[in-house]
C-alpha positions in Angstrom: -2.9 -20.4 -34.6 -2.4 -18.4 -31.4 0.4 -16.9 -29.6 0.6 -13.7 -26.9 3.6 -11.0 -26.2 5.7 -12.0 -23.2 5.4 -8.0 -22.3 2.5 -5.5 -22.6 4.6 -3.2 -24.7 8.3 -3.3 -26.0 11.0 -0.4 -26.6 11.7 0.9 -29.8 14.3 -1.4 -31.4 14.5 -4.2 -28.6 13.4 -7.7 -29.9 10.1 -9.1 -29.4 9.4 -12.2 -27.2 6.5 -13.7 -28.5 4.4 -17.0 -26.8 3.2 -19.4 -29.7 0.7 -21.9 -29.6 2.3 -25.5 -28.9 2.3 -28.3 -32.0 2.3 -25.4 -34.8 4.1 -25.1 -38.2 4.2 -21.0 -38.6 5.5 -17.9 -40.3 5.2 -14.5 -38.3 4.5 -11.3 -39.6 4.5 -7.6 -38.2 1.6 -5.3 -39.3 0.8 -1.9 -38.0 -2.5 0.6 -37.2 -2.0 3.6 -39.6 -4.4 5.6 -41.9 -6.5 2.8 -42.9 -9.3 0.5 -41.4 -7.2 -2.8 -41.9 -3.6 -3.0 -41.0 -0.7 -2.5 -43.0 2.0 -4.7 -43.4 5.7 -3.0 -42.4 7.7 -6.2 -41.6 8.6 -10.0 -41.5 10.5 -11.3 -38.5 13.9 -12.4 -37.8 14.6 -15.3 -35.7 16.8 -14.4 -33.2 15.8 -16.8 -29.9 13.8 -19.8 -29.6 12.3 -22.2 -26.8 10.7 -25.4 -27.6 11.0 -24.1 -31.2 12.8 -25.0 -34.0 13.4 -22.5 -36.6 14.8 -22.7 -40.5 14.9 -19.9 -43.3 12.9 -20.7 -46.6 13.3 -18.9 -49.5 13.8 -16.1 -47.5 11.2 -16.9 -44.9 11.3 -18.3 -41.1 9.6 -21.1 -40.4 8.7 -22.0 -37.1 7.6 -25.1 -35.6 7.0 -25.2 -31.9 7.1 -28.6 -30.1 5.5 -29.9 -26.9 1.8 -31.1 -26.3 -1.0 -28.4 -26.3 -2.6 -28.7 -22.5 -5.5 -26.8 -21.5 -4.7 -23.6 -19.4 -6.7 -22.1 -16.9 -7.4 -18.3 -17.5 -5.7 -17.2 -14.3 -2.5 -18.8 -14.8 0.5 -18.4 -17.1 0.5 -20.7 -20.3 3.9 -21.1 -20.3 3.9 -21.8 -24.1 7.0 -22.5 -25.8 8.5 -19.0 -27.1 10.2 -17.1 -29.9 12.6 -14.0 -30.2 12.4 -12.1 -33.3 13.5 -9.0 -34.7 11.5 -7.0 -37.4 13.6 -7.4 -40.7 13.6 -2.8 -40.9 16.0 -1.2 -38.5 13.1 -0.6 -36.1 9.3 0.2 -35.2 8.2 3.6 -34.7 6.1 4.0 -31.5 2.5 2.5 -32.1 0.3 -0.3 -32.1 1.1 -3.6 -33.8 -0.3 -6.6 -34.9 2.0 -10.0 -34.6 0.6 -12.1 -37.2 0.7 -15.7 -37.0 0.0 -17.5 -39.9 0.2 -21.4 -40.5 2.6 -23.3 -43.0 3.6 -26.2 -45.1 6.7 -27.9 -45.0 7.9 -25.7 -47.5 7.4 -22.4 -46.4 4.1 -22.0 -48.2 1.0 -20.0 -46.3 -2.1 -22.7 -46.0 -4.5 -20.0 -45.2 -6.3 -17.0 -47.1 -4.9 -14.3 -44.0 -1.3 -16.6 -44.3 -1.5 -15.9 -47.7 -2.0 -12.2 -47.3 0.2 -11.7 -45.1 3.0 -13.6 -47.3 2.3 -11.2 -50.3 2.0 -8.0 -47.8 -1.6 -7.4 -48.6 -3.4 -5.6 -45.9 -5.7 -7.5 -43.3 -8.4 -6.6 -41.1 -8.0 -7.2 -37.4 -11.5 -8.5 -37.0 -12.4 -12.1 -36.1 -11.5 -14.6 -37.0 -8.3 -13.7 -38.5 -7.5 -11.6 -35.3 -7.2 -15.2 -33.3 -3.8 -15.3 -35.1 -3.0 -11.9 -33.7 -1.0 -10.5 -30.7 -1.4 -6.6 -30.0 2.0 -5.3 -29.7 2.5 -2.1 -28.3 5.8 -0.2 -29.1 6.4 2.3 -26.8 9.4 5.1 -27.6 13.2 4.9 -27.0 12.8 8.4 -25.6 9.9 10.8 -26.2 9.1 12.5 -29.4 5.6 13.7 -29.5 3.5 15.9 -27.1 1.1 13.5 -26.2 0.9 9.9 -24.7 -1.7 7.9 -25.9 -2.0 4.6 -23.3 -3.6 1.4 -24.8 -5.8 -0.3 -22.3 -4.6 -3.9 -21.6 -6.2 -4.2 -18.4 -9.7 -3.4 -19.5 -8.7 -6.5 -22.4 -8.0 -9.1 -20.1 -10.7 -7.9 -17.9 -13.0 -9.1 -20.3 -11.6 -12.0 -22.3 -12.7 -15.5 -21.3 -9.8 -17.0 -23.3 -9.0 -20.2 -20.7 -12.4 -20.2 -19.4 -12.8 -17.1 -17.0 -12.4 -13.6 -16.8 -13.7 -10.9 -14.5 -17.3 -11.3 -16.0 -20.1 -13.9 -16.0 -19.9 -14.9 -19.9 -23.1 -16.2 -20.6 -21.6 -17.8 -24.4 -19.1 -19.8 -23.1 -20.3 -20.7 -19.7 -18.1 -19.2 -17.5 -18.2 -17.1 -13.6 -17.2 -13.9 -12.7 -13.6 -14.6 -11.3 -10.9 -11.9 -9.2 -7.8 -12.7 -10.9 -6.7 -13.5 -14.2 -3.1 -14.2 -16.1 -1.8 -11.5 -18.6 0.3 -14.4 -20.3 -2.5 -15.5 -22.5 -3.7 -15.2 -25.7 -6.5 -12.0 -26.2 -5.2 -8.7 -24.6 -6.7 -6.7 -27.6 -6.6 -9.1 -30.2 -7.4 -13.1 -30.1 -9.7 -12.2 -27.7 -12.6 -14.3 -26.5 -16.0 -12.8 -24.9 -19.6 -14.0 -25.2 -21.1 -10.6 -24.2 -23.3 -9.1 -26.5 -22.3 -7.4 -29.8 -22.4 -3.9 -30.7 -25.9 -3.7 -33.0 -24.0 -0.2 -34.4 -20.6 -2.1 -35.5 -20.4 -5.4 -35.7 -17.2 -5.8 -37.3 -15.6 -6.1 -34.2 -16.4 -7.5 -30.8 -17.0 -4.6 -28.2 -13.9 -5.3 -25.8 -11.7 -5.3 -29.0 -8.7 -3.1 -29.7 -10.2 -2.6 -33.2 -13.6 -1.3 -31.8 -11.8 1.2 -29.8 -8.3 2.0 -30.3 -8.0 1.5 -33.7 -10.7 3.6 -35.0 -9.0 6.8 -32.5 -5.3 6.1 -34.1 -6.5 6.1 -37.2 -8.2 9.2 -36.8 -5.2 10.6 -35.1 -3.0 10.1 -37.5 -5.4 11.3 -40.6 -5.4 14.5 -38.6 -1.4 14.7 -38.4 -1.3 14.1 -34.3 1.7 12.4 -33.4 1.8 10.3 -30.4 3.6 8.0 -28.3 2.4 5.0 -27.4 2.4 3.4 -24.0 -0.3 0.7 -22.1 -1.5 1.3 -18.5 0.9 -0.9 -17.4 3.7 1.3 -18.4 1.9 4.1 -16.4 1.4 1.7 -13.1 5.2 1.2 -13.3 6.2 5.1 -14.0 9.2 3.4 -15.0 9.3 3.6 -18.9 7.1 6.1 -19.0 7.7 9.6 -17.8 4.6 11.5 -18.1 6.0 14.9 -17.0 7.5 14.6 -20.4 4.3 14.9 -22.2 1.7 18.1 -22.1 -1.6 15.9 -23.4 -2.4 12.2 -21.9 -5.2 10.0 -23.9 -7.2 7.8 -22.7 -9.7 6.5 -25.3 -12.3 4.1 -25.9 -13.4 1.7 -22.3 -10.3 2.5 -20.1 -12.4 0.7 -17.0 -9.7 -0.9 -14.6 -7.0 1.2 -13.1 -4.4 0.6 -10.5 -4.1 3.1 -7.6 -0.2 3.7 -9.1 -2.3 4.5 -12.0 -4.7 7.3 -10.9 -1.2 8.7 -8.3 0.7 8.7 -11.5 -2.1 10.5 -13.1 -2.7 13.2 -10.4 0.8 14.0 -10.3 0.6 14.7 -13.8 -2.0 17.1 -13.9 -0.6 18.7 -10.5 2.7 19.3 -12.4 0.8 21.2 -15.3 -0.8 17.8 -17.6 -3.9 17.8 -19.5 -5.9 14.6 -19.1 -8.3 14.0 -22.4 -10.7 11.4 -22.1 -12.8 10.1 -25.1 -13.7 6.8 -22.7 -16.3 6.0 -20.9 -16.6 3.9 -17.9 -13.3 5.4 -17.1 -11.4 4.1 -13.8 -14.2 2.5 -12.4 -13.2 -0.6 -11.1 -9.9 -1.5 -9.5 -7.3 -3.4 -9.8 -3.7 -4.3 -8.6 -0.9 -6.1 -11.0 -0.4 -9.1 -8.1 1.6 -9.2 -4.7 5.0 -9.9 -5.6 6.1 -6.5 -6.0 8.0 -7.0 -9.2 7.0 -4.5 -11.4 9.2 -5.2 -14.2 7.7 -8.6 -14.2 4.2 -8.4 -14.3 2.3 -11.4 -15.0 -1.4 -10.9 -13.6 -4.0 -9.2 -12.4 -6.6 -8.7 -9.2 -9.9 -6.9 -9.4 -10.0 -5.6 -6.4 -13.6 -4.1 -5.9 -16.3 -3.9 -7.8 -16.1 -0.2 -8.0 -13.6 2.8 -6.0 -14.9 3.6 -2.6 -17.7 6.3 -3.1 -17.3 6.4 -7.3 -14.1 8.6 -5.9 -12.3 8.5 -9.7 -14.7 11.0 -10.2 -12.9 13.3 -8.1 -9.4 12.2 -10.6 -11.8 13.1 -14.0 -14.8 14.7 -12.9 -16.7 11.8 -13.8 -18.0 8.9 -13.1 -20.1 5.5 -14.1 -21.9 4.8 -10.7 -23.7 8.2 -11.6 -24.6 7.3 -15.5 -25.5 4.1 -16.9 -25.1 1.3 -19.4 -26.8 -0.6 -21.9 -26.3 -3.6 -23.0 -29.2 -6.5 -24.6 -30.6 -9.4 -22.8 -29.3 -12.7 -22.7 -32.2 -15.2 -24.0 -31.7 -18.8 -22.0 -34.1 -20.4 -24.3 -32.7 -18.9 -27.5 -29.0 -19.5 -26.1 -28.1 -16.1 -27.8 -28.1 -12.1 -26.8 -31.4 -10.3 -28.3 -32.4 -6.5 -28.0 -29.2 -5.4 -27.6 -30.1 -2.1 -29.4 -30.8 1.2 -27.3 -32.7 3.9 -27.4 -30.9 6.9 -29.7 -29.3 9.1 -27.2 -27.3 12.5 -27.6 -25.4 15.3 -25.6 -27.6 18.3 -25.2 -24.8 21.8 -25.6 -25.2 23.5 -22.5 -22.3 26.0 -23.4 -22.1 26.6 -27.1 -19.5 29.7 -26.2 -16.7 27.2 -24.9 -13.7 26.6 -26.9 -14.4 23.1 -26.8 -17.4 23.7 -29.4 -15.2 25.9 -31.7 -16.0 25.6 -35.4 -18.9 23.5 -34.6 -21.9 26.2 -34.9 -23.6 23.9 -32.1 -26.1 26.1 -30.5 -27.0 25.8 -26.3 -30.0 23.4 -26.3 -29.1 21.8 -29.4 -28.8 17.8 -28.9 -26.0 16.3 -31.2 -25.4 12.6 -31.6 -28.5 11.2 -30.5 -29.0 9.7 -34.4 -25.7 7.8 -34.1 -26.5 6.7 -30.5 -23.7 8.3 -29.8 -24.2 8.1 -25.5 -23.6 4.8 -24.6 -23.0 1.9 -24.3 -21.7 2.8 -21.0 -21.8 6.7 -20.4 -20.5 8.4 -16.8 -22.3 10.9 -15.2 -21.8 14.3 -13.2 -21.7 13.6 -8.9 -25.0 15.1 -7.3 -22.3 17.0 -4.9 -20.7 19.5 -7.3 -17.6 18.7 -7.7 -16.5 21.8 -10.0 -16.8 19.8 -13.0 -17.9 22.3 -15.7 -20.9 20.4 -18.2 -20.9 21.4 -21.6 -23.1 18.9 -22.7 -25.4 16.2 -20.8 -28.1 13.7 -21.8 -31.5 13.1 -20.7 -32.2 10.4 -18.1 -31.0 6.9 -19.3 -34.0 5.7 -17.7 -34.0 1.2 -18.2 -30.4 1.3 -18.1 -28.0 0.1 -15.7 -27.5 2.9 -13.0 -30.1 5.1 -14.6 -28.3 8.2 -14.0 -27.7 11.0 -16.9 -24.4 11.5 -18.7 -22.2 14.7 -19.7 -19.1 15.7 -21.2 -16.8 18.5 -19.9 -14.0 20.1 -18.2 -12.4 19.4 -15.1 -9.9 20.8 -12.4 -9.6 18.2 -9.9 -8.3 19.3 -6.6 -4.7 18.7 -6.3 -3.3 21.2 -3.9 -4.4 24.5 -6.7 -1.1 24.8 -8.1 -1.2 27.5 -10.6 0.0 25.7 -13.7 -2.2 22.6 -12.7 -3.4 21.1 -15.7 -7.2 20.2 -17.4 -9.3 17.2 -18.1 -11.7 16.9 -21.0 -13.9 13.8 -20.5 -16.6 12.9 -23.3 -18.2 10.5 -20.9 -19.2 7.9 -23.2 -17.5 4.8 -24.6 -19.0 5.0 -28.3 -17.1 8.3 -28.7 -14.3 6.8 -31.4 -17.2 4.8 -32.9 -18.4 7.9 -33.9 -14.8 9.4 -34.9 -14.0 6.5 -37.0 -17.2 6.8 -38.8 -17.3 9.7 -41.5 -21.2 8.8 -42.6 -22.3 9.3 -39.0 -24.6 12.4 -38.8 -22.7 13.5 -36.0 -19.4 13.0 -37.1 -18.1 16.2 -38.4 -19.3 17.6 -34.6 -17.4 14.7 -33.0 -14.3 15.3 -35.0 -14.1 19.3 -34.9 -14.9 18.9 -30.6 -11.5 16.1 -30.4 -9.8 18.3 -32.6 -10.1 21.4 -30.4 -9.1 19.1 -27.1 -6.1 17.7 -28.5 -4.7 20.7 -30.2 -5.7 23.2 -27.3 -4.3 20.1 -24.5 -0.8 19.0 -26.9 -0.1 22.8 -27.7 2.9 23.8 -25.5 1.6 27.8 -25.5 -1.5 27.1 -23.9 -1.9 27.6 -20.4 -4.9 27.7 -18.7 -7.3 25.5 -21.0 -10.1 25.2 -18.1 -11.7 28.6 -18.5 -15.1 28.6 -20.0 -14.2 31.7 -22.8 -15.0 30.5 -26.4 -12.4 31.2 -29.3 -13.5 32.4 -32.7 -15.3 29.5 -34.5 -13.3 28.6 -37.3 -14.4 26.4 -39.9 -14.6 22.3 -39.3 -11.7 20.6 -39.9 -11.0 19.3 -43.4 -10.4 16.0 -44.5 -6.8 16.0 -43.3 -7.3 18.2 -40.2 -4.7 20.6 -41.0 -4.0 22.4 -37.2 -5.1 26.1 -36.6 -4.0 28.7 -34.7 -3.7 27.7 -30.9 -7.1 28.6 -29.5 -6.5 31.1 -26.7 -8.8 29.7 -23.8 -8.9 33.3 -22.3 -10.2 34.6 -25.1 -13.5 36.0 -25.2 
């Protein structure tokens, strides 16, 4: 049972217009990423809209059936499918990131499937295939802003990847497809129901690589474990600038494999670290390939998407974050023709050698310069960004050995970054990690490397979200407290000017 949001995200309290899969008996349910690994239920559904879809109450519960024959869809064109408006059954959804569950039925209400089944008695589920086919990532973004920081969920990098119709912007070596230019954001995958044949992560396979639950949902968890509170947006509410107003916020996250950007994006960007923003970015392969959202101009209406290139002119993002792909590298198996499957898709166990234990980055840590952390967790990789062989000003704190056999063959590095935006004096920071497997790592408290991993986020967020902090760029350390506790209670601000 499939279906897709007619929107990338929604506003606190609006309905949701959901897509459903044609010729479908169905319940819906509304789960959400908190604490946990799986997500929690917080709502059933009200009907309050249908097309080509009856609708009846059951014991309390909506039933759905949607008419009209199922067609096959191409992956670059809307699949028009017929379409529901509901309303959670509570007064409204916080800002965050949502599952919409849906979940077959009988004729009388009753779930025929173990995850309908769950979802009928409000039993948590895990957003892992193949009960995430029945899943549509919802993102809820805020009536107004609450929090200091705006975390933006990566849709475009989702449908970059996800073959569901039978392309995407990849070769996909499972399922037989090309490497195609455009593809439809009205389709199932997006985050969840996704389908890629590229090669699984050998380090977590609970969930495909190009997943929200590989990225995303290991970061919020850890997020909200440590008391953060956020905001939640995708990248196409900060193409539009429309329902999102960064200036609003002091701390921007982008997390995870945040790969295709819009021009509008890296503007709307720029102008927020001009006017005084701090960028963190635990991502890798960040805003290396671009894209546009289609020619019509509509921007409320947004309903595809271009790649453009195959990278920005000159890796230039790196001049936006300090960082960039075309001068690190990437790992990822080889595709056996005979054997039809991926095979030696491990890699070799790489880390981030500290190059400036004193920074306030490293507080609480006790990392040591020439001390490598991370390389037991392969923590660099799968795709890690690199440091231009121009200086750019981009301050390394940590960098890796040469990722000699992988794509690129560069090195990578984590640091600070003050790009040049005219040198306004209250121009804000980025932090960039450099490497995609960074919330692999923060979602995983057995790593080695994990209590190093948490304690460095920690200091970004609270140092980038803290509204006393100014200049957060300057290489001073602060005192090196203890590492966080299991719940992350928040310290004292860490003065960056501190010595």
């Amino acid at each position: 049972m499939q279906l897709y949001p007619l929107q990338t995200s929604f506003t606190a309290g609006e309905p949701l217009d959901l897509a459903v899969q044609p010729r479908s008996r169905f319940s819906v349910a509304i789960y959400q990423q908190q604490d946990d690994e799986s997500l929690i239920s917080v709502s059933g559904v009200i009907a309050a809209g249908t097309r080509d879809v009856t609708v009846r109450l059951i014991n309390g519960n909506y039933v759905f059936e949607s008419s009209r024959e199922r067609k096959p869809v191409r992956f670059d064109s809307d699949w028009n499918w017929p379409t529901i408006t509901v309303r959670p059954e509570i007064d409204a959804l916080e800002s965050g990131a949502y599952a919409a569950i849906a979940y077959e039925v009988g004729s009388n209400g009753e779930p025929l499937t173990d995850l309908g089944r769950r979802c009928a008695a409000r039993l948590p589920v895990f957003a892992g295939p193949p009960d995430s086919d029945s899943m549509a990532l919802i993102v809820i973004r805020p009536r107004s802003p609450v929090a200091s920081i705006a975390y933006i969920v990566p849709i475009a990098t989702y449908h970059a990847y996800n073959s569901m119709g039978g392309g995407c912007f990849y070769g996909d070596p499972v399922y037989r497809t090309h490497p195609a230019r455009k593809v439809s954001l009205l389709r199932p995958g997006g985050g969840l129901g996704i389908q890629i044949g590229h090669a699984e992560d050998p380090y977590d396979k609970r969930s495909p690589r190009q997943h929200f639950t590989h990225w995303d949902a290991k970061f919020i968890r850890w997020l909200r474990t440590h008391h953060f509170a956020c905001d939640f947006y995708t990248d196409v509410d900060l193409h539009r600038g429309t329902d999102l107003d960064l200036t609003q916020y002091r701390c921007m996250l982008s997390v995870g494999h945040h790969e295709y950007w819009t021009q509008e994006m890296r503007d709307h960007v720029a102008r927020f670290i001009a006017g005084g923003g701090n960028l963190a970015v635990f991502s890798g392969n960040t805003c290396y390939r671009p894209i546009d959202f289609g020619a019509s101009g509509d921007v409320q209406n947004i309903k595809e998407m271009n790649r453009l290139a195959d990278q920005w002119p000159d890796f230039n993002e790196s001049n936006l974050i300090g960082l960039s792909y075309g001068y690190g590298g990437g790992s990822y198996g080889i595709w056996s023709r005979f054997r039809r499957k991926w095979v030696k898709t491990g890699r070799e166990p790489i880390g981030f050698t500290v190059q400036r234990a004193d920074h306030w980055a490293f507080a609480g840590t006790h990392v040591k310069d020439g001390q490598t952390f991370g390389a037991e967790d392969h923590l660099v990789g799968y795709e890690a960004d690199g440091v231009p062989p121009i200086p750019n000003g981009f301050v390394t704190l940590a960098n890796t050995s040469q990722l000699a056999g992988w794509e690129v063959g560069g090195a990578g590095a984590m640091g600070v970054f003050k790009p040049d935006l005219g040198g306004g004096a209250n121009q804000g920071t980025v932090f960039n990690c450099g490497t995609t497997d960074w919330p692999r790592i923060l979602g995983d408290n057995g790593a080695s490397s994990h209590a190093i991993v948490s304690q460095i986020t920690h200091n970004v967020i609270h140092t980038f979200s803290d509204v006393t902090t100014h200049d957060v760029s300057r290489e001073a350390s602060a005192p090196h407290d203890s590492l966080a506790s299991g719940r992350g209670e928040h310290r004292t601000p860490i003065d960056a000017g501190s010595t």
